[in-house]
N, C-alpha and C positions, 0 to 999 in steps of 0.2 A: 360540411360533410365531405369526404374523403372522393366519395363518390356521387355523382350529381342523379337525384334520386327527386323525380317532382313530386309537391307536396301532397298532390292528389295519391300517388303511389304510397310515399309515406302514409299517409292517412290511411289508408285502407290496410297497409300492412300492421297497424298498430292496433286497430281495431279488428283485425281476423285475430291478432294473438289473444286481444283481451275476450271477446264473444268466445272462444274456443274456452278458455280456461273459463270462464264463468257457466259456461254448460259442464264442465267437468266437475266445480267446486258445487253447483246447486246438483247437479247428480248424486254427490258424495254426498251430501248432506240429507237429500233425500231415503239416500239407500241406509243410513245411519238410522235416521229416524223408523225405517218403515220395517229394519230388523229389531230396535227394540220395541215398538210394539207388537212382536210375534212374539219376543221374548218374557214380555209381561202382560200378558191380554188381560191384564186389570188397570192397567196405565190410560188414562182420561184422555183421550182421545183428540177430545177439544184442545185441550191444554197443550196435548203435542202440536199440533196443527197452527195452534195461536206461535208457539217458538217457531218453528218454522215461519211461520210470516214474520214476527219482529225482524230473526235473524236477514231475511232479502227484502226488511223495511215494506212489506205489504202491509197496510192497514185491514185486520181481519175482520172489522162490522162489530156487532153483537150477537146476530143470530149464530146456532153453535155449527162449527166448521168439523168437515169428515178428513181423511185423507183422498176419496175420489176428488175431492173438490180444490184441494192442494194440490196434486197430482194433475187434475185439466188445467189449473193455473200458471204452473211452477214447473210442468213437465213438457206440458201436448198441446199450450196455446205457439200458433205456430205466428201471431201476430205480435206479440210481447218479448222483444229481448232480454227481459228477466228470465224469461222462461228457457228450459235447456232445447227446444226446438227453435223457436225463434229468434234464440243467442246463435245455434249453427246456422239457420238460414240466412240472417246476417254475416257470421263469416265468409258462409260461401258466396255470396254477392260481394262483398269487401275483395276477397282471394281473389274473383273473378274479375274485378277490376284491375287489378296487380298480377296477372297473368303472367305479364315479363318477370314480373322478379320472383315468383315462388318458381319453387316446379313443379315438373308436369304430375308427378308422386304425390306431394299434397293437394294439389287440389284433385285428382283424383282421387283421396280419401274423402275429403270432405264433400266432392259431391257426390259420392257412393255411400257415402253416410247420412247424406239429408235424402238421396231415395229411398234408402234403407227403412225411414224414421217414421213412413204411412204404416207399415206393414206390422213393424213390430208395437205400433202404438196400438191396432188393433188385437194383437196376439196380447198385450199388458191391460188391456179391457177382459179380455175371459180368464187369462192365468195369473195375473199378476204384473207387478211393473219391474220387475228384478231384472229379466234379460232386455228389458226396455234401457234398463242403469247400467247395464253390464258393457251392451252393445257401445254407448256411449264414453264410457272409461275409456275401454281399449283403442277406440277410434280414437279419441281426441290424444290417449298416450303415442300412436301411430304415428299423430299428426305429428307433434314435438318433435317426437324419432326421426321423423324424414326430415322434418328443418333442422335439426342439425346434423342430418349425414348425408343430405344434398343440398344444404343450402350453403355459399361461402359466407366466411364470415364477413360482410361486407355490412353496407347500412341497411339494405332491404334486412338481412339476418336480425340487424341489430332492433331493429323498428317492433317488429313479431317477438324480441325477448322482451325487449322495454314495454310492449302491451301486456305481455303475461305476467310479466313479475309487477308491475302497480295491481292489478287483477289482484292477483294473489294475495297481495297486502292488506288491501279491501276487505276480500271476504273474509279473512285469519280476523281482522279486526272485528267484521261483525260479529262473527262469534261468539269471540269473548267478550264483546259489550253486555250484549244476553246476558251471558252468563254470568257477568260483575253485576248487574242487575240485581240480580237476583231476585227474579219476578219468578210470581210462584209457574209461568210458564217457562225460566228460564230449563236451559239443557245439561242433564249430566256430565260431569267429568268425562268420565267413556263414550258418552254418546260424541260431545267434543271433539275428541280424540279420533274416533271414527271418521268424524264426518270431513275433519282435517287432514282423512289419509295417514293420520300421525300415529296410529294404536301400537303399530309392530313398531316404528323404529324409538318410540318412548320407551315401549319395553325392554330394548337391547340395552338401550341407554341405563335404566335406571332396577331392570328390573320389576316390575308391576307398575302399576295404574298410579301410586303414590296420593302426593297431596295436592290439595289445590295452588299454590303455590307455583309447585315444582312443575306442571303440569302448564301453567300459564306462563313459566320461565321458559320450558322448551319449544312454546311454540312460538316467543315472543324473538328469544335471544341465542336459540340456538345457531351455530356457524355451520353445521355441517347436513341437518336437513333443511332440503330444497325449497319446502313448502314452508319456513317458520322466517316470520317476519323481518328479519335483521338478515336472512341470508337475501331474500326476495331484493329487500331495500340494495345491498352490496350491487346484487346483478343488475336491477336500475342503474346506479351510478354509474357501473362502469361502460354502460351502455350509453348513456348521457357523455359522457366520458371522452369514450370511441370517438360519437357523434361531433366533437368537437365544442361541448359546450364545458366554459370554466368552471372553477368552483363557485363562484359567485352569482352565475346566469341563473336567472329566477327558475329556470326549470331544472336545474341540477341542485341548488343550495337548500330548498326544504328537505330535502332526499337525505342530502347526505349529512344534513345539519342532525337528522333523525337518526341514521346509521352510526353517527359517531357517538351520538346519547347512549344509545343499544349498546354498543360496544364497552365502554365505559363504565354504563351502569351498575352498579353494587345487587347483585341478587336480592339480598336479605332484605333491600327495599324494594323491591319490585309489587310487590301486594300494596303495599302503601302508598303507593302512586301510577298505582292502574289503571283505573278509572277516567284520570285526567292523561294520562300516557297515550292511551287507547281514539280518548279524543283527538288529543296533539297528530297522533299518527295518520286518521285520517283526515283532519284539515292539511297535514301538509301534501301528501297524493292528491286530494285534491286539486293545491294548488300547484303542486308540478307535471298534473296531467292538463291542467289550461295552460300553466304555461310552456309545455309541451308542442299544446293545439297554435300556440300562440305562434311559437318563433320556427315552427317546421311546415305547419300548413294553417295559415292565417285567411287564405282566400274564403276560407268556410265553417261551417261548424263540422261536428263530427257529420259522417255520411249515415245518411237515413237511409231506412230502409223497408219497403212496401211490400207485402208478399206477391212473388209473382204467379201469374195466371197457368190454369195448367197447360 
Protein backbone atom coordinates (compact mmCIF):
# COMPACT_ATOMS: atom_id res chain seq x y z
CA UNK A 1 0.00 0.00 0.00
CA UNK A 2 1.04 3.39 -0.86
CA UNK A 3 0.12 4.42 2.46
CA UNK A 4 0.82 2.37 5.69
CA UNK A 5 -2.80 1.84 6.86
CA UNK A 6 -2.96 -1.18 9.85
CA UNK A 7 -4.81 -4.04 8.87
CA UNK A 8 -7.17 -3.55 11.83
CA UNK A 9 -7.96 0.05 10.18
CA UNK A 10 -8.29 -1.47 6.88
CA UNK A 11 -10.68 -3.92 8.15
CA UNK A 12 -13.01 -1.83 9.65
CA UNK A 13 -12.87 0.69 6.72
CA UNK A 14 -13.90 -2.20 4.37
CA UNK A 15 -16.64 -3.45 6.35
CA UNK A 16 -18.34 0.28 7.18
CA UNK A 17 -18.57 0.49 3.20
CA UNK A 18 -19.93 -2.88 2.79
CA UNK A 19 -22.59 -2.85 6.20
CA UNK A 20 -23.50 0.67 4.75
CA UNK A 21 -24.43 -0.45 1.20
CA UNK A 22 -26.13 -3.50 2.29
CA UNK A 23 -28.58 -1.47 4.63
CA UNK A 24 -29.09 0.82 1.59
CA UNK A 25 -29.57 -2.36 -0.94
CA UNK A 26 -32.04 -4.36 1.71
CA UNK A 27 -33.81 -0.92 2.08
CA UNK A 28 -34.37 -0.66 -1.66
CA UNK A 29 -35.52 -3.84 -1.95
CA UNK A 30 -37.73 -3.53 0.97
CA UNK A 31 -39.38 -0.35 -0.16
CA UNK A 32 -39.77 -2.13 -3.65
CA UNK A 33 -41.72 -4.79 -2.42
CA UNK A 34 -43.74 -2.99 0.17
CA UNK A 35 -44.97 -0.31 -2.81
CA UNK A 36 -46.01 -3.02 -4.90
CA UNK A 37 -48.09 -4.52 -2.57
CA UNK A 38 -50.10 -1.16 -2.08
CA UNK A 39 -50.12 -1.22 -5.70
CA UNK A 40 -52.03 -4.69 -6.03
CA UNK A 41 -53.63 -5.47 -2.69
CA UNK A 42 -54.47 -8.91 -4.27
CA UNK A 43 -50.86 -9.85 -4.69
CA UNK A 44 -50.15 -13.00 -1.95
CA UNK A 45 -48.63 -11.70 0.48
CA UNK A 46 -46.77 -14.79 1.59
CA UNK A 47 -45.30 -15.31 -1.71
CA UNK A 48 -44.06 -11.70 -1.53
CA UNK A 49 -42.33 -12.16 1.82
CA UNK A 50 -40.99 -15.80 0.82
CA UNK A 51 -38.92 -13.51 -2.34
CA UNK A 52 -37.83 -11.40 -0.13
CA UNK A 53 -36.21 -13.90 2.07
CA UNK A 54 -34.81 -16.17 -0.90
CA UNK A 55 -33.48 -12.79 -2.29
CA UNK A 56 -31.11 -11.95 1.60
CA UNK A 57 -30.95 -16.11 1.45
CA UNK A 58 -33.32 -16.18 4.80
CA UNK A 59 -34.81 -19.50 5.09
CA UNK A 60 -38.56 -18.61 5.51
CA UNK A 61 -40.08 -21.86 7.58
CA UNK A 62 -43.31 -23.10 6.36
CA UNK A 63 -45.74 -21.35 8.43
CA UNK A 64 -47.27 -18.37 6.16
CA UNK A 65 -44.87 -15.12 6.67
CA UNK A 66 -46.58 -11.25 6.89
CA UNK A 67 -44.52 -8.21 5.96
CA UNK A 68 -44.49 -7.07 9.90
CA UNK A 69 -42.59 -10.17 10.33
CA UNK A 70 -40.01 -9.36 7.32
CA UNK A 71 -40.00 -6.03 8.30
CA UNK A 72 -38.64 -6.97 12.48
CA UNK A 73 -36.30 -9.28 10.67
CA UNK A 74 -34.78 -7.52 7.61
CA UNK A 75 -35.42 -3.92 9.01
CA UNK A 76 -35.62 -3.45 13.06
CA UNK A 77 -33.59 -6.51 14.27
CA UNK A 78 -30.74 -4.40 15.65
CA UNK A 79 -28.79 -7.78 16.37
CA UNK A 80 -28.55 -9.28 12.81
CA UNK A 81 -26.24 -7.54 10.19
CA UNK A 82 -28.62 -8.85 7.48
CA UNK A 83 -30.76 -6.59 8.72
CA UNK A 84 -30.73 -2.59 7.68
CA UNK A 85 -30.34 -1.64 11.67
CA UNK A 86 -27.91 -3.98 12.49
CA UNK A 87 -25.76 -3.68 9.14
CA UNK A 88 -25.59 0.32 10.34
CA UNK A 89 -24.86 -0.53 13.89
CA UNK A 90 -22.03 -2.44 12.61
CA UNK A 91 -20.81 0.26 10.47
CA UNK A 92 -20.70 2.58 13.11
CA UNK A 93 -18.77 0.44 15.48
CA UNK A 94 -16.45 -0.49 12.40
CA UNK A 95 -16.09 3.74 11.44
CA UNK A 96 -15.55 4.05 15.06
CA UNK A 97 -12.75 1.94 15.16
CA UNK A 98 -11.21 3.87 12.11
CA UNK A 99 -11.79 7.23 13.55
CA UNK A 100 -8.31 8.31 12.15
CA UNK A 101 -9.02 7.73 8.79
CA UNK A 102 -12.75 8.70 8.03
CA UNK A 103 -13.84 11.97 8.93
CA UNK A 104 -15.38 13.70 11.43
CA UNK A 105 -18.65 14.38 8.67
CA UNK A 106 -19.13 10.64 8.16
CA UNK A 107 -19.09 9.52 11.13
CA UNK A 108 -21.20 11.99 12.43
CA UNK A 109 -23.79 10.85 9.86
CA UNK A 110 -23.66 7.47 10.65
CA UNK A 111 -23.88 7.95 14.39
CA UNK A 112 -26.72 10.54 13.91
CA UNK A 113 -28.25 8.04 11.94
CA UNK A 114 -28.24 4.93 14.24
CA UNK A 115 -29.70 7.39 16.94
CA UNK A 116 -32.18 8.47 14.63
CA UNK A 117 -33.20 4.62 13.95
CA UNK A 118 -35.25 4.02 17.87
CA UNK A 119 -37.45 6.73 16.96
CA UNK A 120 -38.34 6.37 13.67
CA UNK A 121 -38.68 2.50 14.11
CA UNK A 122 -41.37 3.38 16.35
CA UNK A 123 -43.12 6.04 14.22
CA UNK A 124 -42.94 2.89 11.21
CA UNK A 125 -44.96 0.66 13.90
CA UNK A 126 -48.14 3.13 13.83
CA UNK A 127 -47.68 4.73 10.24
CA UNK A 128 -45.77 2.75 8.18
CA UNK A 129 -42.12 1.71 7.35
CA UNK A 130 -41.66 4.24 4.25
CA UNK A 131 -39.91 7.26 6.11
CA UNK A 132 -38.29 4.23 8.20
CA UNK A 133 -36.63 3.47 4.23
CA UNK A 134 -36.58 7.01 3.27
CA UNK A 135 -34.57 8.26 6.37
CA UNK A 136 -32.03 5.39 5.48
CA UNK A 137 -31.49 5.99 1.67
CA UNK A 138 -30.64 9.53 2.23
CA UNK A 139 -28.23 8.94 5.12
CA UNK A 140 -26.32 6.11 3.68
CA UNK A 141 -26.43 8.40 0.07
CA UNK A 142 -24.84 11.31 2.59
CA UNK A 143 -22.55 8.82 3.82
CA UNK A 144 -21.00 8.03 0.10
CA UNK A 145 -21.16 11.95 -0.37
CA UNK A 146 -18.91 12.79 2.37
CA UNK A 147 -16.44 10.01 1.53
CA UNK A 148 -15.77 11.17 -1.39
CA UNK A 149 -15.66 15.07 -0.90
CA UNK A 150 -13.75 14.67 2.31
CA UNK A 151 -12.06 11.73 2.18
CA UNK A 152 -8.55 11.87 -0.05
CA UNK A 153 -8.16 9.47 -2.15
CA UNK A 154 -5.75 7.46 -0.49
CA UNK A 155 -6.03 3.62 0.85
CA UNK A 156 -8.52 4.38 3.84
CA UNK A 157 -10.76 6.01 0.65
CA UNK A 158 -9.93 3.06 -1.35
CA UNK A 159 -10.77 0.23 1.45
CA UNK A 160 -14.62 1.96 1.88
CA UNK A 161 -15.04 1.77 -2.10
CA UNK A 162 -13.63 -1.77 -2.38
CA UNK A 163 -16.25 -2.74 0.50
CA UNK A 164 -19.15 -1.07 -1.50
CA UNK A 165 -18.59 -2.11 -4.71
CA UNK A 166 -18.18 -6.35 -3.84
CA UNK A 167 -21.53 -5.30 -1.78
CA UNK A 168 -23.14 -4.20 -4.60
CA UNK A 169 -22.13 -7.11 -6.78
CA UNK A 170 -23.55 -9.46 -4.21
CA UNK A 171 -26.92 -8.11 -3.93
CA UNK A 172 -27.46 -7.18 -7.94
CA UNK A 173 -26.58 -10.98 -8.00
CA UNK A 174 -29.07 -12.17 -5.73
CA UNK A 175 -31.55 -10.64 -7.34
CA UNK A 176 -31.52 -11.84 -10.30
CA UNK A 177 -30.92 -15.54 -9.14
CA UNK A 178 -34.49 -15.16 -7.86
CA UNK A 179 -35.60 -14.20 -10.51
CA UNK A 180 -33.84 -16.74 -13.19
CA UNK A 181 -35.44 -19.12 -10.86
CA UNK A 182 -38.20 -18.49 -11.63
CA UNK A 183 -39.96 -19.66 -8.56
CA UNK A 184 -43.45 -19.00 -8.38
CA UNK A 185 -42.20 -16.59 -5.45
CA UNK A 186 -39.65 -15.23 -7.83
CA UNK A 187 -39.96 -11.01 -8.31
CA UNK A 188 -41.16 -8.87 -11.10
CA UNK A 189 -39.24 -7.21 -13.72
CA UNK A 190 -40.18 -3.78 -12.32
CA UNK A 191 -40.13 -4.72 -8.92
CA UNK A 192 -36.31 -5.76 -9.80
CA UNK A 193 -35.62 -2.76 -11.22
CA UNK A 194 -37.00 -0.82 -8.38
CA UNK A 195 -35.47 -2.47 -5.92
CA UNK A 196 -32.08 -2.10 -7.91
CA UNK A 197 -32.50 1.56 -7.75
CA UNK A 198 -32.24 0.99 -11.62
CA UNK A 199 -36.20 1.89 -12.74
CA UNK A 200 -35.41 5.57 -13.98
CA UNK A 201 -31.92 5.25 -15.37
CA UNK A 202 -33.26 1.85 -17.54
CA UNK A 203 -35.94 4.08 -18.70
CA UNK A 204 -33.76 6.86 -20.16
CA UNK A 205 -31.76 4.21 -21.51
CA UNK A 206 -34.17 2.22 -23.23
CA UNK A 207 -37.30 3.85 -22.93
CA UNK A 208 -39.79 1.63 -20.86
CA UNK A 209 -39.54 -1.50 -18.61
CA UNK A 210 -38.72 -3.64 -22.07
CA UNK A 211 -37.88 -7.38 -21.90
CA UNK A 212 -36.38 -9.77 -19.71
CA UNK A 213 -33.40 -10.02 -21.32
CA UNK A 214 -32.57 -6.39 -21.83
CA UNK A 215 -33.43 -5.72 -18.38
CA UNK A 216 -30.96 -8.52 -17.02
CA UNK A 217 -28.26 -6.93 -19.64
CA UNK A 218 -28.56 -3.55 -18.05
CA UNK A 219 -28.16 -4.45 -14.82
CA UNK A 220 -25.50 -7.01 -15.46
CA UNK A 221 -23.27 -5.31 -18.27
CA UNK A 222 -24.02 -1.91 -18.13
CA UNK A 223 -20.73 0.65 -18.15
CA UNK A 224 -22.31 3.74 -17.13
CA UNK A 225 -24.70 2.86 -14.12
CA UNK A 226 -23.10 2.65 -10.81
CA UNK A 227 -25.12 0.14 -9.42
CA UNK A 228 -24.95 -2.68 -12.40
CA UNK A 229 -22.51 -5.33 -11.99
CA UNK A 230 -19.54 -4.88 -14.58
CA UNK A 231 -19.41 -1.17 -13.39
CA UNK A 232 -19.33 -2.31 -9.50
CA UNK A 233 -16.71 -5.22 -10.72
CA UNK A 234 -14.33 -2.14 -12.74
CA UNK A 235 -14.42 0.13 -9.46
CA UNK A 236 -13.16 -3.14 -7.35
CA UNK A 237 -10.15 -3.58 -9.59
CA UNK A 238 -9.18 -0.51 -9.70
CA UNK A 239 -9.26 -0.28 -6.28
CA UNK A 240 -7.26 -3.50 -5.87
CA UNK A 241 -5.35 -1.99 -8.31
CA UNK A 242 -4.51 1.37 -6.45
CA UNK A 243 -3.92 -0.99 -3.39
CA UNK A 244 -0.95 -2.39 -5.15
CA UNK A 245 -2.02 -5.76 -5.92
CA UNK A 246 -1.12 -7.41 -9.51
CA UNK A 247 -3.27 -8.80 -12.08
CA UNK A 248 -2.52 -12.18 -10.79
CA UNK A 249 -2.76 -11.64 -6.77
CA UNK A 250 -5.65 -14.03 -5.71
CA UNK A 251 -7.60 -10.95 -4.60
CA UNK A 252 -7.61 -8.92 -7.82
CA UNK A 253 -7.71 -12.02 -10.62
CA UNK A 254 -11.24 -13.38 -9.92
CA UNK A 255 -12.55 -9.72 -10.20
CA UNK A 256 -11.10 -8.86 -12.97
CA UNK A 257 -11.03 -12.27 -14.59
CA UNK A 258 -15.05 -11.53 -14.19
CA UNK A 259 -14.99 -7.82 -15.64
CA UNK A 260 -13.29 -8.81 -18.68
CA UNK A 261 -15.92 -11.72 -19.45
CA UNK A 262 -18.62 -8.77 -18.80
CA UNK A 263 -16.93 -6.70 -21.14
CA UNK A 264 -16.48 -8.98 -23.94
CA UNK A 265 -19.67 -10.73 -23.63
CA UNK A 266 -21.95 -11.09 -26.85
CA UNK A 267 -25.47 -9.69 -25.37
CA UNK A 268 -27.51 -11.89 -27.53
CA UNK A 269 -26.10 -14.56 -25.19
CA UNK A 270 -26.57 -13.39 -22.16
CA UNK A 271 -30.05 -15.14 -21.29
CA UNK A 272 -28.27 -18.35 -22.17
CA UNK A 273 -25.95 -18.30 -19.85
CA UNK A 274 -27.16 -16.55 -16.82
CA UNK A 275 -27.92 -18.75 -14.69
CA UNK A 276 -24.39 -20.19 -14.60
CA UNK A 277 -23.05 -16.43 -15.03
CA UNK A 278 -24.76 -15.42 -11.95
CA UNK A 279 -23.18 -18.40 -10.00
CA UNK A 280 -19.67 -17.71 -11.50
CA UNK A 281 -20.08 -14.05 -10.41
CA UNK A 282 -20.68 -14.88 -6.98
CA UNK A 283 -18.12 -17.51 -6.38
CA UNK A 284 -15.61 -15.27 -7.57
CA UNK A 285 -16.55 -12.08 -4.78
CA UNK A 286 -16.55 -14.45 -2.78
CA UNK A 287 -13.35 -15.54 -3.26
CA UNK A 288 -11.60 -12.11 -3.62
CA UNK A 289 -13.30 -10.83 -0.46
CA UNK A 290 -11.09 -13.83 1.53
CA UNK A 291 -8.61 -13.22 -0.39
CA UNK A 292 -8.87 -9.66 0.36
CA UNK A 293 -9.41 -10.57 4.18
CA UNK A 294 -6.41 -12.67 3.49
CA UNK A 295 -3.43 -10.62 2.26
CA UNK A 296 -4.63 -6.86 4.04
CA UNK A 297 -5.79 -8.02 7.37
CA UNK A 298 -4.82 -11.66 8.06
CA UNK A 299 -4.47 -11.28 11.90
CA UNK A 300 -8.41 -11.86 12.15
CA UNK A 301 -11.60 -12.70 10.74
CA UNK A 302 -13.92 -10.02 9.82
CA UNK A 303 -14.63 -7.81 13.01
CA UNK A 304 -17.70 -8.79 15.05
CA UNK A 305 -20.00 -7.17 16.37
CA UNK A 306 -22.15 -7.19 19.70
CA UNK A 307 -24.77 -4.60 20.24
CA UNK A 308 -23.82 -2.21 22.81
CA UNK A 309 -25.42 -1.25 26.05
CA UNK A 310 -27.42 1.61 26.47
Amino acid sequence: MNDVILSRIAEALTWTGRYVERADATGRILDAYLHRLLEDPWRDEDVACRSLYAILGVDAGTDPVDMQQVLDHLAFDARSTCAIEGALGAARLNARSAREAVSSEMWECLNSTWHALADQRLAARRTGPYAYLELVRRRVALFFGLADSTMSRDDSWRFVVLGRSLERVDMTVRLLSVRVLDAPHAPDWPTLLSASGADEAYARVYGGFGDTARVAEFLIMDREFPRSVLHSLTTAEECLAALGRPRQDPARRPIGRMRTRLEYLDSTALEDVLPSLLGELQTSCMASAESVAERFFPYQGPVEWAQEGA
